[in-house]
VEXNUMI-618703 format. One record per residue (C-alpha): residue in one letter; x, y, z. Coordinates in pm, whole numbers, plus 50000, padded with zeros to 5 digits. Example, Ala and Ser with C-alpha at 12.3 -4.5 7.8 and 13.67 -1.06 7.14 Angstrom:
2
a512304955050780
s513674989450714
***
This chain:
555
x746855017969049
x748944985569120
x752894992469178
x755054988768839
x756124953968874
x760474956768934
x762624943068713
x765114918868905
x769044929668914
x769764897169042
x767484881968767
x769204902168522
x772554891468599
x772064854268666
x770414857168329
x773404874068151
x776014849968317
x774264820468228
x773694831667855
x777134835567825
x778414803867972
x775864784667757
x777314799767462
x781054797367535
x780654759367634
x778624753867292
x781744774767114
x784584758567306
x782504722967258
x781614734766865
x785534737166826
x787034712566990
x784244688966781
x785664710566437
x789074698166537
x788474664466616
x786424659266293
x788374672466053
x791144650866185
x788544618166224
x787894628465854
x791484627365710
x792054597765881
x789184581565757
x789524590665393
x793384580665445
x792484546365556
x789704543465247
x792464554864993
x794604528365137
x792034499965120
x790694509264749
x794354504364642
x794834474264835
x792024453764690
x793694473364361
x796334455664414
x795314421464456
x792664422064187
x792444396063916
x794564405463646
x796364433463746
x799274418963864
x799724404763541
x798374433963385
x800904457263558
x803964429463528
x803064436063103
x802574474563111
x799054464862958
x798214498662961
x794744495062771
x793704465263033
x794474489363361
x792994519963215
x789184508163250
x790074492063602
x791714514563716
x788774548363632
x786124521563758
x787504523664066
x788284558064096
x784314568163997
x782784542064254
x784994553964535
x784734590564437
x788394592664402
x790314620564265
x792864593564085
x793734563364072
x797694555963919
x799144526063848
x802544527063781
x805814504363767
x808724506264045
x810494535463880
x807414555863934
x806454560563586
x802834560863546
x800724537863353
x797524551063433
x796164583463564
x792744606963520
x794574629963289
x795974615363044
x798644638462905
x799934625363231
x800914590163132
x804394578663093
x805334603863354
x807134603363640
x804954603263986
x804494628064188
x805024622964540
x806894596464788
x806964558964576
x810354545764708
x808714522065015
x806224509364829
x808614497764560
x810744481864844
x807484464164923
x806104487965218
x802754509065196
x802704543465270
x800164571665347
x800734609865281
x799374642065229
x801444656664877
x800874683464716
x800824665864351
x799734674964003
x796294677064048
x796614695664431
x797244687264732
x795534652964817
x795554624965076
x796734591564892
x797914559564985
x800054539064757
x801094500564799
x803284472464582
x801914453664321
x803494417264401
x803374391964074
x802544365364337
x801824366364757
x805724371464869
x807164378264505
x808984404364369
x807234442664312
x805984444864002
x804384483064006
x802644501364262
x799024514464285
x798444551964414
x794444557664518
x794424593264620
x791874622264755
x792344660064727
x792104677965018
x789694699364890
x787144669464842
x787824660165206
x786914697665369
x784114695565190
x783074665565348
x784814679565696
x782074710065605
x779074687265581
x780224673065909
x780384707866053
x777144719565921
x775444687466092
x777964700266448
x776854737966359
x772854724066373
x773764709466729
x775324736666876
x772004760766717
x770184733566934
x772174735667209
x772324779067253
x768574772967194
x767604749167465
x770424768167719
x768744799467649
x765594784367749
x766794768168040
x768814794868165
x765394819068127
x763244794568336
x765914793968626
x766054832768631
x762194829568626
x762854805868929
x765104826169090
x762534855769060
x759704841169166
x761844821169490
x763374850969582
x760074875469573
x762054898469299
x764464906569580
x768244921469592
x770284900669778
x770954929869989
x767454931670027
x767344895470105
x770694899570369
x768434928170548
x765254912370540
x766914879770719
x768184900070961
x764804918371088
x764104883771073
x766484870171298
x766024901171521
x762274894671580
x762464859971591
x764634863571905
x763414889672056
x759694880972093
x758574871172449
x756274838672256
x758464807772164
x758204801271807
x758684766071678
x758164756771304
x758034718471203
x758364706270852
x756564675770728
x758864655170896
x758654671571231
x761764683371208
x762674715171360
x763174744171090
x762634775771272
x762984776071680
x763934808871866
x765514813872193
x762374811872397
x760574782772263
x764214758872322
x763714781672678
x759944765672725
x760554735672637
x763914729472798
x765504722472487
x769814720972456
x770664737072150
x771334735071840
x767734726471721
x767194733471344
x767014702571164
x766194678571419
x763184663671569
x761904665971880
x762484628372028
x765974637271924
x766664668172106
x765114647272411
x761644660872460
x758774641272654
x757634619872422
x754304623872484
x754974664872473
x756314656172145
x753064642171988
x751274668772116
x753254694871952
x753994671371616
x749764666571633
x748714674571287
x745334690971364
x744874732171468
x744484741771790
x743874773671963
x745744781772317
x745714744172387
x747214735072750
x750374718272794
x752424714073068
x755974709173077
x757934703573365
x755544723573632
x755084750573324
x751664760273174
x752164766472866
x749084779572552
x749884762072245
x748484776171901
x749924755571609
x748674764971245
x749684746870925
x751364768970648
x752014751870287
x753844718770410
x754704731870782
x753314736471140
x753694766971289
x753364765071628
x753564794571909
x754604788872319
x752884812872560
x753944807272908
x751084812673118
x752684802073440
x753034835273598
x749334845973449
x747954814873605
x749304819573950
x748134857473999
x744964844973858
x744794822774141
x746094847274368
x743094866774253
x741024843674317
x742204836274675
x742294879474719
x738364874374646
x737724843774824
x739204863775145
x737334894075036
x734344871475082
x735354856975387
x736044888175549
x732524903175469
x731574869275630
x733304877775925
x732544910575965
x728844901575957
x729644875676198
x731704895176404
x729014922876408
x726554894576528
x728944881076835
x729194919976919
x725784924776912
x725294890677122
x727914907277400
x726254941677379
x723104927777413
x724214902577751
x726204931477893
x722824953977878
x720954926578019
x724014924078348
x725034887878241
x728374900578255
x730344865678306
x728134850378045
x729664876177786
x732834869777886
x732734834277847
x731044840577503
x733714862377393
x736484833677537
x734954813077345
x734794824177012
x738374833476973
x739894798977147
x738374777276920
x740634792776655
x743564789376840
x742704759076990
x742614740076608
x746424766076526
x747944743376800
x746574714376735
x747824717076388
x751034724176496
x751404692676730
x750074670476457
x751884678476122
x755504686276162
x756714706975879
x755754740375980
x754664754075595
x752144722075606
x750694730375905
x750234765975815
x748654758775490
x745844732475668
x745174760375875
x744624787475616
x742224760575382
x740684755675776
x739774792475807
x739154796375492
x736524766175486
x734984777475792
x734314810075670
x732634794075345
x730304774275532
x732024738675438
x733144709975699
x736724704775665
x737574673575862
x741284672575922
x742444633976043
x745944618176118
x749194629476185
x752694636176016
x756184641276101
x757354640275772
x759414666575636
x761494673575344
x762314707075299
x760374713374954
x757264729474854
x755644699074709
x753724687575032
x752114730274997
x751504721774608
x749794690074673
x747284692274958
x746514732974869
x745114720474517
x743334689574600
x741864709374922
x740954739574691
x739704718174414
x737824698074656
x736124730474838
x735214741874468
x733784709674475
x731324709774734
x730764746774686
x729424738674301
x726504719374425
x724084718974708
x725524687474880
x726114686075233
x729264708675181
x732024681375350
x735634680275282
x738144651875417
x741624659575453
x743934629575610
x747514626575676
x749724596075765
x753224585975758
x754174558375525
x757304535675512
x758984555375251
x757134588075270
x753664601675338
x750164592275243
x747644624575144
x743754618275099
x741524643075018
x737974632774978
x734534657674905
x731064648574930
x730534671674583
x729374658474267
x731864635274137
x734214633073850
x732734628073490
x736444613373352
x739104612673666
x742024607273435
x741504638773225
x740974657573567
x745384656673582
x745754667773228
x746614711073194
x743684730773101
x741354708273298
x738514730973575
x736524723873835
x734124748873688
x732264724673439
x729574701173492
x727264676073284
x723964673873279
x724064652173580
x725914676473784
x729424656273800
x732514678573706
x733904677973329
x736324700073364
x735984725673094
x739714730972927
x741274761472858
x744234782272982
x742384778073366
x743234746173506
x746464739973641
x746004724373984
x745434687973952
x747804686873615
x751044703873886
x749654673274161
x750314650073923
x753824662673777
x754854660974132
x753834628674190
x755434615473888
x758404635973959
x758624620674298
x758184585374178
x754544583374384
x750934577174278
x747654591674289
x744474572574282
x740794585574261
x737744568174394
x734514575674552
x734564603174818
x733114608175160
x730004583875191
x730594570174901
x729854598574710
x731664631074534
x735644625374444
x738564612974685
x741904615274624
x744984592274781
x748534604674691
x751524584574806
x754684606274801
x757904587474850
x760514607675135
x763374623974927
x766614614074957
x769634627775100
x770874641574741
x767914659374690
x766344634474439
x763284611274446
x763274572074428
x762724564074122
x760144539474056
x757894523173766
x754654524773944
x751974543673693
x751794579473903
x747814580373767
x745544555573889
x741504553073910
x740474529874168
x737934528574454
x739684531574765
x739184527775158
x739474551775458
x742304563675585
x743174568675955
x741094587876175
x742174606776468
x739654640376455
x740944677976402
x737394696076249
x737054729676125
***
């Protein structure tokens, strides 16, 4: 059976809180509005009483009327009035205050009620008085025989107050309608955020939400993959401490992009790419790196594996085999020269095995110093003779032409000709060509000049040859080199880092003959500081190109 589905705490109390400030707003509001309209109200009716008796006042007649005490003549003005304003009573009444008219009319000839004094001086006047009838809202004003003559009465238009709370409570009722509205459409609002809230926050506490970003932080940092999440803006959202570590990022990240924290801009489109790949190649700085990036909703995750370390004991590997082969070579070779000496000692050619002997083991040391007199950084010289021995032994010419005295104290002259001398005896070893490798050294003006030429099959696309991933283990159908991709292939991408680094170039062409894949690398000298020249020469070039220098060393 499926888990009881749990009822939200948080929910519950987001819920309650926002219930309750709904409906004290809509009270508070629903009062302050009760206030303000029964006051609007009074005022109103206070300025109606006051204009029915001014145009009372001033009507045809009833100055004249009023100046005679023509009682019968104001009587059906004065209740016309009163009925089509819904008054409570109209008085008219002389500047003593005795009234002439008024709705009762045991009333008449008796004194008014209430404050009459300014108006008789001329003045009008507005009150609340508790009269005869109740207490009422009234405004009463002079009664002139002419504009600017004397006071000849005074009209009093008035309004119980009970009339005007009934009209204050029809005004309410509509307020008391709008604030029904208004609980109604909070409640409904207030429900659909707690049902946003529930469903944003998974039906978690926020103590369960506190804990469960901490695990997250936790992991996030502690993994040994970078972990780098793009939004669909490419800015950064999630980055831990090993992915800023990969891609040699200063921190803070979160909520920029990656031009702005300063990454290659061409690493940059790669990652940003909005396609999925699996353990694509990228190289940054001399750093293989597998790059899986997946899209989730509306971002990219995308995961760093540094393969650097994997990819050099692979290669160690494959060097431990390619001696393990070469040995078994020379121990069947060595057990033929022993059997060739055995075989001219038992026959009393004594000198002749000697000299056979001699033989085999100066030619060895015979190319060691030769080496070492023509290429003057020591780690150089020891690396062209390992790739010589390690030719020989796999049955392919290396040709070694030229001479150096460059030196300059890093490991980038070792990176360079050990992966375009092992890529080119892969080369050669792929096909059944005449097995030749060309390696040639010269000093430049600024630095030294590297070729590296094969008689193999050739290069189906040269420029992808120097991207990471790229193998010497593919072919087409017409035997030239594809370079399958993958997590392999990182020799010809770190040549060309170098180069760039260095502020050199690297052009390929044709090979030995004309045929099979050469390689030229200029490499400027570093400096003093420790830096390279900079330079804007493009570091990757195809071109055909000549021969270099001769000057024969052959393994």
């Amino acid at each position: 059976m499926p888990a009881p589905r749990r009822r939200s705490r948080l929910v519950r109390r987001l819920l309650v809180v926002e219930l309750v400030t709904v409906l004290l707003t809509v009270l508070i509001a629903a009062g302050v509005s009760a206030v303000s309209t029964r006051t609007l109200v009074e005022d109103d009716e206070a300025a109606r009483m006051l204009g029915l008796a001014t145009t009372l006042a001033v009507a045809p007649g009833v100055p004249e009327a009023v100046a005679a005490r023509d009682v019968a003549r104001l009587e059906p003005s004065a209740e016309a009035v009163r009925v089509d304003a819904d008054a409570s009573f109209v008085t008219v009444m002389t500047p003593d205050g005795t009234r002439l008219t008024h709705p009762d009319r045991a009333l008449i000839g008796q004194t008014y009620q209430g404050t009459f004094l300014p108006a008789a001086r001329g003045e009008t006047l507005v009150e609340t008085f508790p009269g005869t009838l109740g207490p009422s809202v009234r405004a009463i004003v002079p009664v002139r025989a002419a504009p600017g003559g004397p006071v000849v009465g005074m009209v009093a238009v008035g309004l119980l107050r009970v009339d005007v709370f009934s009209r204050v409570l029809r005004e309410l009722g509509y307020l008391a309608l709008g604030a029904v509205a208004a609980i109604g459409i909070g409640t409904g609002l207030a429900l659909l955020a707690a049902r946003r809230v529930r469903r944003d926050t998974l039906g978690l506490e926020p103590s369960e939400i506190t804990a469960l970003h901490r695990h997250h932080e936790a992991v996030l940092h502690a993994i040994r993959e970078g972990l780098l999440v793009l939004d669909a803006a490419d800015r950064v959202v999630v980055v831990n401490d090993e992915a800023m570590r990969l891609l040699e990022v200063p921190g803070p990240a979160v909520g920029r992009t990656l031009a702005e924290l300063g990454v290659d801009p061409a690493l940059a489109a790669r990652l940003a790419d909005p396609s999925t790949v699996s353990d694509e190649s990228l190289l940054v700085g001399e750093r293989l790196l597998l790059v899986n990036r997946t899209l989730t909703d509306d971002s990219w995750v995308i995961t760093l594996r540094d393969r650097t370390e994997v990819e050099q004991v692979m290669r160690a590997l494959d060097d431990a085999r390619s001696v393990a082969g070469a040995l078994r070579f020379q121990a069947h070779e060595h057990a033929n020269h022993l059997q060739a000496v055995s075989t001219l000692i038992e026959l009393g050619a004594h000198d002749d095995a000697r000299e056979l002997a001699v033989r085999w083991t100066r030619d060895l040391a015979d190319l060691g110093a030769d080496l070492r007199e023509r290429i003057a950084d020591p780690a150089l010289a020891a690396l062209v003779l390992d790739k010589a021995t390690d030719a020989r032994d796999r049955g392919v010419d290396l040709r070694i032409t030229g001479r150096t005295a460059h030196t300059d104290g890093t490991d980038d002259l070792v990176t360079v000709v050990g992966n375009l001398v092992d890529n080119a005896l892969d080369a050669v070893l792929a096909t059944a060509g005449r097995g030749v490798v060309e390696l040639a050294l010269a000093d430049a003006d600024d630095g030294l000049t590297i070729r590296v030429a094969d008689d193999g099959p050739g290069l189906a696309d040269p420029a992808a040859a120097f991207t990471a991933g790229w193998s010497t283990k593919g072919t087409d159908d017409g035997g030239r080199q594809t370079g399958k991709t993958g997590p392999r292939g990182l020799g010809l991408a770190l040549v060309a880092r170098v180069v760039e680094r260095r502020g050199g170039t690297v052009t390929t062409g044709p090979g030995v003959d004309g045929t099979g894949t050469g390689f030229v690398v200029v490499l400027p000298a570093v400096s003093p500081s420790g830096a390279a020249p900079s330079g804007a020469r493009e570091p990757v070039a195809h071109a055909p190109h000549g021969d270099h220098e001769a000057g024969d060393a052959q393994a």
